[in-house]
C-alpha positions as CSV (number, residue, x, y, z in Angstrom):
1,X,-5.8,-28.0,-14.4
2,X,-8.5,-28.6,-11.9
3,X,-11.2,-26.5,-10.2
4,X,-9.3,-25.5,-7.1
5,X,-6.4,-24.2,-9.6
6,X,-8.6,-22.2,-11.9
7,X,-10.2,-20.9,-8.7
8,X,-6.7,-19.8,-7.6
9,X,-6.1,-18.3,-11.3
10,X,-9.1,-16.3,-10.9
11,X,-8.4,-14.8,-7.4
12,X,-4.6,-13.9,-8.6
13,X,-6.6,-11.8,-11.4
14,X,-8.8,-10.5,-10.0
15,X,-5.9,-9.7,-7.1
16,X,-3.5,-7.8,-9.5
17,X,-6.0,-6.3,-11.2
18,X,-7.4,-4.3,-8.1
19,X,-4.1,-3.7,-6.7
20,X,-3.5,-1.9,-10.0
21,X,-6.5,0.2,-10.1
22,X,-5.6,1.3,-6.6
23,X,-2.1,1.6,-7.6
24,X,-3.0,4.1,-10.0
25,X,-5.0,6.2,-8.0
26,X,-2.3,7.3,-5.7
27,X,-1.2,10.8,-6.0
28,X,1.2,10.2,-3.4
29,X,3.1,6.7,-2.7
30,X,3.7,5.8,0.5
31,X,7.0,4.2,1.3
32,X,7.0,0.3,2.8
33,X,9.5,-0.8,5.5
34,X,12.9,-2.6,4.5
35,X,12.2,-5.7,6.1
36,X,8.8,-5.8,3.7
37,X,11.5,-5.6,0.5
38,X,13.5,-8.2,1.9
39,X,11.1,-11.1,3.2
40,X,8.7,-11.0,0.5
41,X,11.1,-12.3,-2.5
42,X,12.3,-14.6,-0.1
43,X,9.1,-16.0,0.5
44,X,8.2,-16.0,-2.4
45,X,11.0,-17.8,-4.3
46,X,10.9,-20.5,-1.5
47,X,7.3,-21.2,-2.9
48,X,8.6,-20.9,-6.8
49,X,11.4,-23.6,-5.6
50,X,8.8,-25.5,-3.8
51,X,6.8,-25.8,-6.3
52,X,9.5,-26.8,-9.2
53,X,11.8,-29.2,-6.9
54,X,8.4,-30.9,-4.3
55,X,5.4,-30.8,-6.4
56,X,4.7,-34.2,-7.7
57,X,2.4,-33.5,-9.9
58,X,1.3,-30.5,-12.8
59,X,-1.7,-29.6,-10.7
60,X,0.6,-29.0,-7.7
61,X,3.4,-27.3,-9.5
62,X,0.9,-24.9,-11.2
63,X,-0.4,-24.0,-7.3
64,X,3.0,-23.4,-6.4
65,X,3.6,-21.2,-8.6
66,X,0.1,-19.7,-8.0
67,X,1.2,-19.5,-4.1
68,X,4.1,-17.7,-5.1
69,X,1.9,-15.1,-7.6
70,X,0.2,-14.3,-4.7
71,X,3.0,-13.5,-1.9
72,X,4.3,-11.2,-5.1
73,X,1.6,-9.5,-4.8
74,X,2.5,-7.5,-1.2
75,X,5.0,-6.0,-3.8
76,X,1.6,-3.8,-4.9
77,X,0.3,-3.3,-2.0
78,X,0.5,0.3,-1.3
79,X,-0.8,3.0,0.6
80,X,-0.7,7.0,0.3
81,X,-2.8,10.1,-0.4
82,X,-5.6,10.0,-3.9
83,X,-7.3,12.3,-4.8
84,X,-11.1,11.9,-2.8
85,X,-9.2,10.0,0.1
86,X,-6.0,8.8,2.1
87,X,-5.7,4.8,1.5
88,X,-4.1,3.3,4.5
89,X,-4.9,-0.4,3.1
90,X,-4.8,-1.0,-0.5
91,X,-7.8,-3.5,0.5
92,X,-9.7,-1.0,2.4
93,X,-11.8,-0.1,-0.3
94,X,-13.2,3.5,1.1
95,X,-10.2,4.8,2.7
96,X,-10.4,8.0,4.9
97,X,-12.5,10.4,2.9
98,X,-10.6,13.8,3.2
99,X,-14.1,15.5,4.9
100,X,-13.1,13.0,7.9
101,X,-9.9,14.0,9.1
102,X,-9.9,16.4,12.1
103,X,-6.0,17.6,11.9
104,X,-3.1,16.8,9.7
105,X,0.7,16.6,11.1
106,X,3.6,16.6,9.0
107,X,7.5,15.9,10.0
108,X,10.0,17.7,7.1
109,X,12.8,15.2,8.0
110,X,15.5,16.1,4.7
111,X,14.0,14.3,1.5
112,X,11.2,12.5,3.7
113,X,7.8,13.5,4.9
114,X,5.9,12.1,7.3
115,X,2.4,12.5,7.7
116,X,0.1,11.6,10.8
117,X,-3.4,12.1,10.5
118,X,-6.4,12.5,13.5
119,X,-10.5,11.2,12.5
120,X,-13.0,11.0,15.6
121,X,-10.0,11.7,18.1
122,X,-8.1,8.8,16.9
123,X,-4.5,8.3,15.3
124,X,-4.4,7.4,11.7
125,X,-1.5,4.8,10.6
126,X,2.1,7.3,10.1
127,X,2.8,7.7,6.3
128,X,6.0,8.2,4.5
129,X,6.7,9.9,1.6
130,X,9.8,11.0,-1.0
131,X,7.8,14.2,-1.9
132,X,8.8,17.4,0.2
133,X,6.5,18.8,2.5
134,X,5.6,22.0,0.5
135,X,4.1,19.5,-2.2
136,X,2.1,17.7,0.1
137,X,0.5,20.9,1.8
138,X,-0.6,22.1,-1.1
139,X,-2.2,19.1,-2.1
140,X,-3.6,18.6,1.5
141,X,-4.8,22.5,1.5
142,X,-6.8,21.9,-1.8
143,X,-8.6,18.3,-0.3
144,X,-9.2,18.7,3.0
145,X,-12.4,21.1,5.4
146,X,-11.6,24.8,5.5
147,X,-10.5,24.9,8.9
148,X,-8.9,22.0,9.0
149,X,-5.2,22.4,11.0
150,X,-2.3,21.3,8.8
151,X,0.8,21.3,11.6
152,X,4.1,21.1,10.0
153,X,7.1,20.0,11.8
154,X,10.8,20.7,10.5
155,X,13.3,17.9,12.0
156,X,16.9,17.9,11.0
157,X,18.4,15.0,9.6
């Protein structure tokens, strides 16, 4: 293996190892979008079978399959609410601290809740969750300023 691979080795790591921690932090998941669930195996098995059918070498096979670690790792990549902050990038490593967020709007749609938050005037990325909406209040009430407006919204289905 050379130094470029062990490099690569190192970053996928390091990689899953973070996106773990974060993982773990989340009180509240975030769903992803369908179209996430379906391009990323395929993406990522066209690398695996590029790597075992084209590579001409070990080095090259082992970086394939390295490549293919790596677009598996979107699979982690999540987003939701924790417990000092609301992570809207599983890289963004401060997130929206809870004393930062101006108003708070929720959409009860059947099982799913959907959560919009406002900082400085501006939209925060739309959230989707499993949990019901009387959950999620709670645990909103408890985080964010007194004062703060939580707006709920009930939609039918």
């Amino acid at each position: 293996m050379n130094v470029f691979n062990g490099l690569l080795l190192l970053l996928v790591i390091v990689l899953y190892g973070y996106l773990i921690l974060v993982r773990r932090e989340l009180v509240f998941v975030s769903k992803r979008r369908s179209t996430i669930n379906v391009a990323v195996p395929l993406f990522a098995i066209g690398a695996l079978f590029l790597a075992t059918h084209e590579a001409t070498s070990l080095n090259d096979q082992i970086r394939g399959w390295l490549g293919g670690l790596l677009i598996f790792s979107f699979f982690l990549d999540s987003k939701g609410l924790a417990k000092e902050r609301i992570v809207t990038n599983a890289m963004d490593l401060k997130g929206v601290p809870y004393d930062e967020v101006n108003r708070v709007v929720l959409l009860a749609n059947g099982k799913k809740t959907k959560l919009n938050f406002f900082r400085k005037g501006m939209r925060g990325p739309l959230l989707v969750f499993d949990a019901p909406v009387q959950e999620i209040v709670v645990f909103l009430a408890e985080r964010l300023q007194e004062g703060t407006p939580i707006e709920v919204i009930v939609g039918e289905e």
